[in-house]
N, C-alpha and C positions, 0 to 999 in steps of 0.2 A: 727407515721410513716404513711405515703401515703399509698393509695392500689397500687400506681405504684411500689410503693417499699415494698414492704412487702416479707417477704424472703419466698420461699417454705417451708412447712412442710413435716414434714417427715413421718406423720398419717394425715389419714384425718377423717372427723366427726364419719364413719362409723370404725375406729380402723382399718384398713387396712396400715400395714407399708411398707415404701418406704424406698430404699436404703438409705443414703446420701452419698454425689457424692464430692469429692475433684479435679475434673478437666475435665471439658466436653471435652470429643472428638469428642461426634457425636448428631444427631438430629435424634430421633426417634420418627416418626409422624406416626398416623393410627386412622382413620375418624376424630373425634370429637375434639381429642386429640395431642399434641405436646407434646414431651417427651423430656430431653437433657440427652443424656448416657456418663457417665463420669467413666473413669476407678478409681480407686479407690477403688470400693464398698467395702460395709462393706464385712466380713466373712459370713454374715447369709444371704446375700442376697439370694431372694428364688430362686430355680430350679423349669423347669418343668418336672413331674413323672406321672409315668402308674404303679401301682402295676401289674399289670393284664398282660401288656404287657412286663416286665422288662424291659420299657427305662425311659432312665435317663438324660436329658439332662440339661448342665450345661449353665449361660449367653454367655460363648461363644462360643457357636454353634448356625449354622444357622437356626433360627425359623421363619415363617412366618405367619401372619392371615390372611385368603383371608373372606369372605362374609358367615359367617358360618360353614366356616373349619378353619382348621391349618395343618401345614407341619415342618418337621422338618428332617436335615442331619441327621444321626447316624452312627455311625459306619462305616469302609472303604464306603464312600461314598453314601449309600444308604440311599433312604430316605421314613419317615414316615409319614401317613397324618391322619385324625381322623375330625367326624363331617359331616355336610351337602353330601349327596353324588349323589343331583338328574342330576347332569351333568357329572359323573365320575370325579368330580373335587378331588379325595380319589386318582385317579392314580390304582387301582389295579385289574381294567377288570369287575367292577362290577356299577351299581347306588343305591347299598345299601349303609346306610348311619351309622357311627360307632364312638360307646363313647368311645373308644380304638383306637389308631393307628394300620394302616393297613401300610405293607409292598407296596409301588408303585411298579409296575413293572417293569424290563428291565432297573435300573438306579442304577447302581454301583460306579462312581464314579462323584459324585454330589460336588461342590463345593459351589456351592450357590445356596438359593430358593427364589422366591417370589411368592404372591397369590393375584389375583383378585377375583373381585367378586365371581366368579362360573368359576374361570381356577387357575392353577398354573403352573408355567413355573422352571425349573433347567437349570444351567450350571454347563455343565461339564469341565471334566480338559483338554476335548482337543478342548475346546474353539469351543465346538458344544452346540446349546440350545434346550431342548426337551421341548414343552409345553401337558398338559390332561388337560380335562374337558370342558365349555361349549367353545363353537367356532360363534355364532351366527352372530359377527361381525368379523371372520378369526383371532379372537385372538390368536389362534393357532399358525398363523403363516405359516401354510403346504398348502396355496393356494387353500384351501378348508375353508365350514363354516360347515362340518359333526361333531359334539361331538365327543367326543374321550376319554375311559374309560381309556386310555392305553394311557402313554408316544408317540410322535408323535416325528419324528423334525422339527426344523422352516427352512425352506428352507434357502437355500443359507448363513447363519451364522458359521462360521466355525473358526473364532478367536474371539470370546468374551470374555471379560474379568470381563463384571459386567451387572446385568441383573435387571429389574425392572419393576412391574406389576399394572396398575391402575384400574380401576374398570370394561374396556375391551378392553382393548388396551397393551398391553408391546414393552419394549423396549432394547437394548444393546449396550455398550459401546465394539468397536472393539479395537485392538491391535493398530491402526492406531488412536487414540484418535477419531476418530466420531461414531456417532452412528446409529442405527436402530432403526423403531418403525413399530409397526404393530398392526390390526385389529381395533378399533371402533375410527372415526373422522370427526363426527358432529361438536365438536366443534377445528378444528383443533390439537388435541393433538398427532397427530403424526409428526407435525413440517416438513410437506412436503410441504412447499411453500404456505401456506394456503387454502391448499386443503383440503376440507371435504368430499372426497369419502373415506368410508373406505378402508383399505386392505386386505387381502389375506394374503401376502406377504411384507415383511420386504420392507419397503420405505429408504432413506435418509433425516435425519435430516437435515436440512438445512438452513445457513444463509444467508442474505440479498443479493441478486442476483442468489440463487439458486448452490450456490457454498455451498460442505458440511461444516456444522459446525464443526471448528477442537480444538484440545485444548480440549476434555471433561474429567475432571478425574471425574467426578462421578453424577450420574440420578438417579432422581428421579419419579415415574407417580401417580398423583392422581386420583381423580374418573376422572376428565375430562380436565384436565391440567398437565405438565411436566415438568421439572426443571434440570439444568442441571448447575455444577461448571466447571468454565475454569481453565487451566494452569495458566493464568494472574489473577485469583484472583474476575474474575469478574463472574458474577452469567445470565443465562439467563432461561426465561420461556416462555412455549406458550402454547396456548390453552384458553380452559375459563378464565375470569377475572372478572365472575362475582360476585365475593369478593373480589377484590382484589388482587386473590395470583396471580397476573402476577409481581408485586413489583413492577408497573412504577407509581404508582403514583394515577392513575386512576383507572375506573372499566370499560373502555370503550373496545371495540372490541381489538384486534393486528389483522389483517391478517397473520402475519408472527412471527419471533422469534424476543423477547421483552428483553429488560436490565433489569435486576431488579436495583433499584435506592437505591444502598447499600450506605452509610453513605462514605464523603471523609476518606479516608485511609482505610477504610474495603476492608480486601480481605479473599474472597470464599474458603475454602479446601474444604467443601463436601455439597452438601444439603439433603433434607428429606422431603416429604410433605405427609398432609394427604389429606382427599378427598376434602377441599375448600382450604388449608390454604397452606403454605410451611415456611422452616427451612434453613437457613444455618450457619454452623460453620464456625467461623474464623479461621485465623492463629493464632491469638491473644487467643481462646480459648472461646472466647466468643460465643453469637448465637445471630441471627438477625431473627423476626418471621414475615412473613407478610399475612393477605387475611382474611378467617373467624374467627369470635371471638363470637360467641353464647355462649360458653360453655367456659372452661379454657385453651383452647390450645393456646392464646394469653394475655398474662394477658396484656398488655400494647397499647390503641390504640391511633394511629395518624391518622390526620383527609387524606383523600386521600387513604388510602390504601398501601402506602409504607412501608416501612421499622417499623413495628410497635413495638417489642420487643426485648430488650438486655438486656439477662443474664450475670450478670457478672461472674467476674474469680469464679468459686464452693469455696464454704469454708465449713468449718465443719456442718453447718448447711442445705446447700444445693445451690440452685444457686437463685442468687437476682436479682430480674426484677428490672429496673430501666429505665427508659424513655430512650430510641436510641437519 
């Protein structure tokens, strides 16, 4: 057997057990790494625990890793973080930093988290987004670059429905299928017309004439790149490309928002990227991987930077790369 095709394990050298997956639903990517999360898991799949804190949280609740922390939903809505805390990226009024999770403040009914570098951003259930921690490039969102130890909110968001955070930049998918992105865009990953002044302030994603990008069921932000799945199945990115994860093909510059050059008949239900690379799930069930491959978050590469890995349909074993 090939190494293109070689099926996942389910241990790796270190004795470290992995689920096995009987049918991907989703792509979970973070730095180095590409994940494909497939419901099915076994019974034993692990939970993550706090003796100390009594929480307990099960694979489906919302977990996040930002840049030396973690965050996590619990209970009617509130949420907990633990770890690095020198930008108040912990949420709880403090820059102490903690091997337990700490209660964030002022956030009761949390629906979803993500974590950057040194921020973490929630949505809430009335489709308002609160970002804490560092703000250097207005990651925050609140039209200020002041740190914020304590929950803030991002100006002007007030129907979001899904929320996504890169290394200092985040972003939201509104009720109206387009989105927002805001704070660090050096390399364009706020998708405002290839503009690289950071923001403040929540911009408009935007496609090709500066009209907003519509159609988005789901975002993704890497360190310095974004991703985004359409209604129509089709996948678009902007930002760096300098691995590749823009999917066109190239490594060369976009100014603007980019196709990803998904295989004929592939179509997009959701993406997922980590900090070079990005993911997206079929309708078919499959995943399509493309941009950095240093490490294993791509087992499969094609020359150009497109379209580089397809897992096939999960089987008892786990999911089989096999050349796109």
């Amino acid at each position: 057997m090939s190494r293109a095709q070689e099926p996942l394990r389910d241990s790796d050298q270190r004795g470290h057990r992995w689920p096995i997956v009987t049918r991907a639903v989703s792509v979970l990517a973070i730095g180095a790494f590409a994940l494909i999360a497939c419901d099915g898991l076994e019974s034993d799949a692990p939970s993550l625990s706090s003796e100390s804190s009594g929480l307990t949280l099960s694979l489906s609740q919302s977990v996040t890793a930002g840049g030396g922390f973690s965050c996590a939903i619990v209970g009617g809505g509130r949420v907990r973080c633990w770890g690095y805390n020198g930008f108040g990226q912990l949420g709880n009024g403090t820059t102490t930093g903690s091997a337990t999770p700490v209660l964030t403040t002022n956030i009761t009914n949390a629906v979803a988290i993500a974590g950057g570098a040194n921020h973490a951003c929630a949505l809430l259930s009335t489709g308002h987004v609160r970002c804490w921690g560092a703000n250097y490039n207005g990651q925050l969102g609140n039209g200020s670059m002041a740190h914020s130890s304590e929950p803030v909110a991002v100006t002007g968001i007030t129907a979001a429905v899904q929320i996504t955070s890169g290394a200092n930049h985040s972003c939201a998918i509104l009720s109206d299928s387009t989105a927002r992105c805001w704070g660090w865009n050096e390399y364009r990953q706020l998708g405002n017309q290839g503009s690289t002044a950071n923001s403040t302030l929540p911009v408009t994603v935007q496609a090709p004439g500066a009209s907003p990008l519509t159609g988005i069921t789901s975002i993704a932000a890497g360190s310095f790149h974004t991703c985004a799945s359409l209604s129509s199945g089709g996948a678009r990115c902007w930002g760096s490309n300098s691995s590749g994860q823009l999917g066109t093909g190239t490594f060369f510059i976009v100014p603007g928002i980019a196709s990803v050059a998904l295989a004929s008949g592939d179509l997009a239900s959701r993406v997922s990227v980590g900090g070079s690379q990005s993911c997206a799930v079929l309708t078919s069930g499959q995943a399509r991987c493309w941009g950095r491959n240093a490490n294993v978050s791509v087992r499969w590469t094609a020359p150009g930077g497109a379209v580089l890995m397809a897992a096939g349909s999960c089987g008892s074993r786990g999911a089989q790369v096999a050349a796109a």
